[in-house]
DRENTINU-598908 format. One record per residue (C-alpha): residue in one letter; x, y, z. Coordinates in steps of 0.02 Angstrom, whole numbers, plus 50000, padded with zeros to 5 digits. Each point is the difference from the previous one (the first is absolute). Example, Ala and Ser with C-alpha at 12.3 -4.5 7.8 and 13.67 -1.06 7.14 Angstrom:
<sites>
 rodo     X     Y     Z
    a 50615 49775 50390
    s 50069 50172 49967
</sites>
This chain:
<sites>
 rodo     X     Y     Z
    x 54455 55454 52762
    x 50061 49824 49941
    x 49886 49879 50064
    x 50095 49851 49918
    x 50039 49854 50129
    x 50174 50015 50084
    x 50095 49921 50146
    x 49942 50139 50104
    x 49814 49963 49971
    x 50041 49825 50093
    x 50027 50066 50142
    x 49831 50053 50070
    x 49939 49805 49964
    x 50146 49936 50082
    x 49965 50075 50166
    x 49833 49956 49991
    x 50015 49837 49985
    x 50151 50010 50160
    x 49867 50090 50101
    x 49883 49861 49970
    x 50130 49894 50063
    x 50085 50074 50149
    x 50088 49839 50052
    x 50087 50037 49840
    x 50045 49908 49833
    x 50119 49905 49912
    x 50064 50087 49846
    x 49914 49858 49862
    x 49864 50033 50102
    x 50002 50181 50006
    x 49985 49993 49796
    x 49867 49869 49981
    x 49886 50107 50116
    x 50036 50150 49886
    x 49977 49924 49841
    x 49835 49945 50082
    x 49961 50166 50066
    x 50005 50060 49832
    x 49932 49866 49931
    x 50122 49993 49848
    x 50019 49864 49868
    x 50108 49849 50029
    x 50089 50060 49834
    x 50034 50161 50114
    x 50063 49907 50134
    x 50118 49886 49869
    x 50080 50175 49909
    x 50187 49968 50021
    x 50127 50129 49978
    x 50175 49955 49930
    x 50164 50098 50102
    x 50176 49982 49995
    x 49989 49885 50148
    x 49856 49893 49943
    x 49827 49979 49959
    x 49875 50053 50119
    x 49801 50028 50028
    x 49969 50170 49986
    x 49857 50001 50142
    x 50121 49922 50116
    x 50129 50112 49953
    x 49876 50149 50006
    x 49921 49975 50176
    x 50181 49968 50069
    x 50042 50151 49942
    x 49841 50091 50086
    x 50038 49897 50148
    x 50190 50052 50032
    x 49910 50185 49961
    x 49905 49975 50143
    x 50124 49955 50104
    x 50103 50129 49974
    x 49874 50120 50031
    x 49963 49911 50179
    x 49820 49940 49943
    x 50047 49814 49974
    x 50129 49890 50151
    x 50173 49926 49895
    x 50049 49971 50145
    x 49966 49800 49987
    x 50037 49896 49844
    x 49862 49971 49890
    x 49861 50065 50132
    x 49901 50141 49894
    x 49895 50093 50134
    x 49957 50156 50009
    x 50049 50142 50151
    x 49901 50093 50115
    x 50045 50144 49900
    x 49964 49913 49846
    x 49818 49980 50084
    x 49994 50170 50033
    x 50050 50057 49809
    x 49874 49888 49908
    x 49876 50128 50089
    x 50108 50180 49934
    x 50095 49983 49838
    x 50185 50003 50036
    x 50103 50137 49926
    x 50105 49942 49827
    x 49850 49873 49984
    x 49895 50040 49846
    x 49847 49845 49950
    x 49866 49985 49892
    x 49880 49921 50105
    x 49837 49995 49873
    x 49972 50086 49799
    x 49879 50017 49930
    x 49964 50047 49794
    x 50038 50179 50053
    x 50124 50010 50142
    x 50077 49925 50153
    x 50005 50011 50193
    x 50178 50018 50046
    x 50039 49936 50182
    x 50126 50115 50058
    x 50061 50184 50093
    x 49962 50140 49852
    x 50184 50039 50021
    x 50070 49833 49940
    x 49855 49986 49863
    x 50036 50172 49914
    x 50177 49941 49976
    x 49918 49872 49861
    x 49883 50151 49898
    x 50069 50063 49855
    x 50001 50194 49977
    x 49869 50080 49916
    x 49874 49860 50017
    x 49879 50043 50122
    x 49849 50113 49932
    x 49927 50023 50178
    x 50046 49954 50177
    x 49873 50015 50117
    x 50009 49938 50161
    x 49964 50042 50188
    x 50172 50013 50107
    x 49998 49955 50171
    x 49970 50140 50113
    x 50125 50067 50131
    x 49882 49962 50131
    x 50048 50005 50188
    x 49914 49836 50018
    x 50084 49865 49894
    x 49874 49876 49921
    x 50051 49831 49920
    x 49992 50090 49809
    x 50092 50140 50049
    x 50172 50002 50067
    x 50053 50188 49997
    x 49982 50102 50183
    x 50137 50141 49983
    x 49953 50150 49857
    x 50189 50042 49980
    x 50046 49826 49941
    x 49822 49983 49907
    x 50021 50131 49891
    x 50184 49947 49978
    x 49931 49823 49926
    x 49863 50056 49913
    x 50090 50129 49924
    x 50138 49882 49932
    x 49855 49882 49948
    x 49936 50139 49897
    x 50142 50015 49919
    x 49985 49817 49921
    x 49833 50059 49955
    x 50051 50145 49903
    x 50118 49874 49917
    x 49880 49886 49940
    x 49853 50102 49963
    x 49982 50047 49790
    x 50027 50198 49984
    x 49828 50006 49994
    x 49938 49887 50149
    x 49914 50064 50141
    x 50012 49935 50209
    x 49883 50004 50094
    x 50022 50003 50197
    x 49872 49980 50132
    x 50057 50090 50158
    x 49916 49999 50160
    x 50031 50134 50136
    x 50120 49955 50143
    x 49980 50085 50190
    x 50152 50061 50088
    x 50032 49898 50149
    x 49917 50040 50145
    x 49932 50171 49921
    x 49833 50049 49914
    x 50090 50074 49851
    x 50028 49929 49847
    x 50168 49943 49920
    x 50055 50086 49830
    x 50084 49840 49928
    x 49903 50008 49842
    x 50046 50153 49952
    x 50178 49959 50048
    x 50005 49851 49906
    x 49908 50087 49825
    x 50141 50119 50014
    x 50104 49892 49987
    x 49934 49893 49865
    x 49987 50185 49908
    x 50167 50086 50049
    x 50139 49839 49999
    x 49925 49896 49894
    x 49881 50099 49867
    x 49835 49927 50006
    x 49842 50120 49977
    x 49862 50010 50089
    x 49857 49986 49883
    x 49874 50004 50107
    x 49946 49988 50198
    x 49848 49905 50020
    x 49921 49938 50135
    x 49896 49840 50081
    x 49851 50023 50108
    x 49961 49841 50083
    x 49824 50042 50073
    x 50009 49844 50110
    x 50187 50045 50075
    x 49994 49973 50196
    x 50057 50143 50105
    x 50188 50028 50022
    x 50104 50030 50080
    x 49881 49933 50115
    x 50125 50085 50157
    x 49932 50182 49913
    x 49850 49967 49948
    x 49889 49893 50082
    x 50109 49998 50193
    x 50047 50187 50005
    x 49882 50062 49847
    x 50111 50136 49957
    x 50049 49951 49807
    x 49838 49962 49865
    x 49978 49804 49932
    x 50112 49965 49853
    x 49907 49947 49836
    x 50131 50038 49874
    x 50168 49963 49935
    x 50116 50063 49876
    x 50008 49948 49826
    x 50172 50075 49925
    x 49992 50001 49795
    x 50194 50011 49946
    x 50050 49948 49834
    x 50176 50021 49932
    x 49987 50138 49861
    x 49878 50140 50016
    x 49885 49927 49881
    x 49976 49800 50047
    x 49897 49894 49895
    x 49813 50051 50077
    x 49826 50008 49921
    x 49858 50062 50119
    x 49858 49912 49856
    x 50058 49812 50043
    x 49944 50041 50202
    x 49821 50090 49977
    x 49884 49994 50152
    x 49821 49979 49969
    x 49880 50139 49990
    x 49900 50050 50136
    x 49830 49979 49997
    x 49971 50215 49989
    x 50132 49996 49873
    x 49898 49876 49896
    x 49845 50094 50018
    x 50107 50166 49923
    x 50058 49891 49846
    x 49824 49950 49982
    x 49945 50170 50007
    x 50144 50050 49869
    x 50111 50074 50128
    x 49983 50166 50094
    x 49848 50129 49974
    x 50142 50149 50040
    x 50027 50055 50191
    x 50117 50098 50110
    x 50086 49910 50137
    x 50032 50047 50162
    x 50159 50011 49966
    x 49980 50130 49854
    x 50032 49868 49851
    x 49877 50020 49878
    x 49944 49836 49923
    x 49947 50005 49797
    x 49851 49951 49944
    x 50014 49815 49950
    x 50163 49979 50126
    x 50048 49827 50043
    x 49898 49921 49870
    x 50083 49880 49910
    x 50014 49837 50056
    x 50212 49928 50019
    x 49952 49840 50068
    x 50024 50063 50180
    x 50076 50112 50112
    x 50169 50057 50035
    x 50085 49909 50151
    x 50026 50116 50138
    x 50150 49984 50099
    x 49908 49965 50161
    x 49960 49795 49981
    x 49866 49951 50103
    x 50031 49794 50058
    x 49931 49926 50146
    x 50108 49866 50071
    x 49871 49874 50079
    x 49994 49832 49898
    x 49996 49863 50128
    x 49931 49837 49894
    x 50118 50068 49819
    x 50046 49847 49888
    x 50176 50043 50083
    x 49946 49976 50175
    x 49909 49842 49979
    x 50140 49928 49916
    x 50155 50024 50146
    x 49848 49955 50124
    x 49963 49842 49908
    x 50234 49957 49977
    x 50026 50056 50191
    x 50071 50154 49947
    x 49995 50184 50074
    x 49918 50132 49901
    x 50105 50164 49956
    x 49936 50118 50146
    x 50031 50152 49886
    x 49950 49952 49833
    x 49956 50131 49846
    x 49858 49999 49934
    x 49987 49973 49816
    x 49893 50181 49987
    x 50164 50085 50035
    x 50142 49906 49866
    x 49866 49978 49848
    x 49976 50190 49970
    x 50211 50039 49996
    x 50017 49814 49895
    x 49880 50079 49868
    x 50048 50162 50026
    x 50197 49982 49969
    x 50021 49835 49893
    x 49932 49897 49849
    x 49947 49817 50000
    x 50188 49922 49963
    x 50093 50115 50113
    x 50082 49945 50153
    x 49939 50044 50190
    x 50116 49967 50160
    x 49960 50000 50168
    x 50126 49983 50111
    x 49922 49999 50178
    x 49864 49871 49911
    x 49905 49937 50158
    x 49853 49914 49958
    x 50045 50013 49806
    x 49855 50141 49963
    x 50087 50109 49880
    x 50063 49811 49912
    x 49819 49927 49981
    x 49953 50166 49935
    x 50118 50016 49874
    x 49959 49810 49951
    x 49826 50051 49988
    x 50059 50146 49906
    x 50117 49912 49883
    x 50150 50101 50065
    x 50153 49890 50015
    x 50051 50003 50191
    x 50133 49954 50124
    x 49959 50004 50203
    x 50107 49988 50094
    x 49973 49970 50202
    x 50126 49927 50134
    x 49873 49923 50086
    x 49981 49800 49917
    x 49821 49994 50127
    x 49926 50134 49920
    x 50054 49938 49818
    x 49927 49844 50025
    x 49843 50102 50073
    x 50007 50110 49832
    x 50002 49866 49887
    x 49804 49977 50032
    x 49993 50159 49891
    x 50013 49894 49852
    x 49900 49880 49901
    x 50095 49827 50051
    x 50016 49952 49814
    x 50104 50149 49959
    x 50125 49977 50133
    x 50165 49908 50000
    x 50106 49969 50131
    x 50149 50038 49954
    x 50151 49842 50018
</sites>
């Protein structure tokens, strides 16, 4: 993704600065509060730009440019001469990303958070670039939450699908996605809804992915739900765990189980110690050799049930929106779930997307990793809340 400044990349500073001012601006105004917003140079704010028609500043010409943008797109009022202030839907946008709109908010060394809908961003990926995607959709959930803005399974797996489709694009023939699905209830009923299988389908049949792999994530500290079924009527059992879909574009993606050992357990230490098995017949019938699981591989084999409580309540992360006024993710990953599939599918130098970002988890990962990443998230709150992920000397806000 180019992460260069542009025009477009103005635009998220400009309504700032009008929301800061909602008896509005005048245009030379308007600028100066940009330029200082961004704190650029005075040599910055000087850069002229010759055109047929004159000599201009570039700035001024650029943030004029954002600004008629904006009005076009209703987020900014032209209707009075040289009044820059911003809309009530302009208000509401700087919350969601508005479709078309694609910023760089902050980079870092590695990557950059991308303010906008995954639709519009995809539009700017080059094919074949992406080694892994991995990424949590929103769920098509009855109940609508601020995050998630998908209610009706037809028209869910009609999005998703043709979102998928951009990810096959942009994936390298041997990259790998990874999906986290949760289950969703049919309305009103105690039964479950088959839109995952639906949707994998889908991604198999119409647009060839393969499925790797289907793991799984028990979340041990996972309240009860439905809580209607479970706890009211008690009919259903508590949901711990939630899908894990490995797909990967050719049959054999990039993977290597060795980068993603567990460590032993303490009875499988004692058996290296001992030099492995004394020979002994299962219950099942297998008979183990004498001197069977004795050599030592640096760990175990991942299974493809990951265990990851979801409790942190005082995480770097948290303290940091509590201490800028700003509201945690409420359904965050934890980084036990994207480091095993980052080692497992990619090398340090390849490139990780997530395109539902959130709280930036798979990003600071991959950082920490030394993955190159792009996250992308609609939400600017929770990119601002994500950026506490990062060492502040490594970040720059992008102009």
């Amino acid at each position: 993704m180019k992460s260069r400044t542009t025009q477009s990349q103005l635009l998220l500073p400009l309504l700032e600065v009008l929301e800061d001012a909602p008896r509005g601006m005048t245009a030379a105004q308007a600028v100066s509060a940009v330029a200082d917003h961004l704190n650029l140079s005075e040599e910055r704010r000087r850069e002229t730009i010759e055109l047929p028609s004159g000599t201009y500043r570039s700035l001024d010409r650029d943030i004029r440019w954002c600004r008629q943008k904006a009005v076009l797109a209703g987020h900014v009022d032209g209707s009075v001469r040289n009044l820059w202030r911003l809309t009530p839907k302009g208000k509401r946008d700087l919350r969601f990303a508005m479709p078309g709109i694609v910023v760089t908010v902050f980079e870092t060394a590695n990557g950059a958070a991308v303010w906008a809908q995954a639709e519009s961003a995809f539009g700017h990926i080059e094919d074949r670039s992406l080694n892994l995607i991995c990424t949590s959709p929103p769920y098509p959930i009855r109940t609508v939450k601020d995050y998630q803005t998908v209610d009706d399974v037809g028209s869910y797996l009609d999005w998703l699908t043709g979102l998928a489709r951009e990810f096959h694009r942009c994936l390298t023939p041997d990259g790998s996605l990874i999906l986290n699905l949760g289950d969703a209830w049919q309305p009103g009923r105690p039964t479950l809804s088959l839109y995952q299988e639906r949707l994998i389908l889908k991604l198999v049949d119409d647009l060839g992915f393969h499925v790797a792999q289907r793991c799984h994530w028990h979340n041990p500290a996972a309240l009860p739900s439905p809580a209607q079924w479970v706890t009211v009527k008690r009919v259903r059992l508590a949901q711990k765990v939630e899908s894990l879909w490995w797909l990967s574009r050719s049959d054999s993606p990039k993977a290597n189980n060795r980068h993603c050992l567990q460590p032993y357990s303490e009875a499988m230490q004692n058996r290296l110690a001992k030099g492995g098995e004394k020979g002994a017949a299962r219950p099942s019938g297998h008979v183990l050799a004498q001197g069977a699981f004795g050599a030592d591989n640096g760990g175990s084999i991942m299974s493809n049930l990951v265990i990851a409580p979801n409790t942190a309540s005082n995480s770097p992360y948290q303290r940091y929106c509590r201490d800028h006024g700003l509201p945690a993710h409420p359904a965050r990953f934890p980084d036990a779930i994207v480091e095993p599939f980052i080692k497992l599918t990619t090398d340090p130098g390849d490139t990780v997307c997530d395109p539902f970002a959130g709280s930036l988890t798979t990003a600071a990962v991959a950082e920490r990793l030394q993955r190159r990443w792009i996250a992308i998230e609609q939400s600017l709150t929770y990119l601002r809340g994500g950026a506490g992920r990062f060492e502040p000397d490594g970040l720059h806000v992008a102009a």
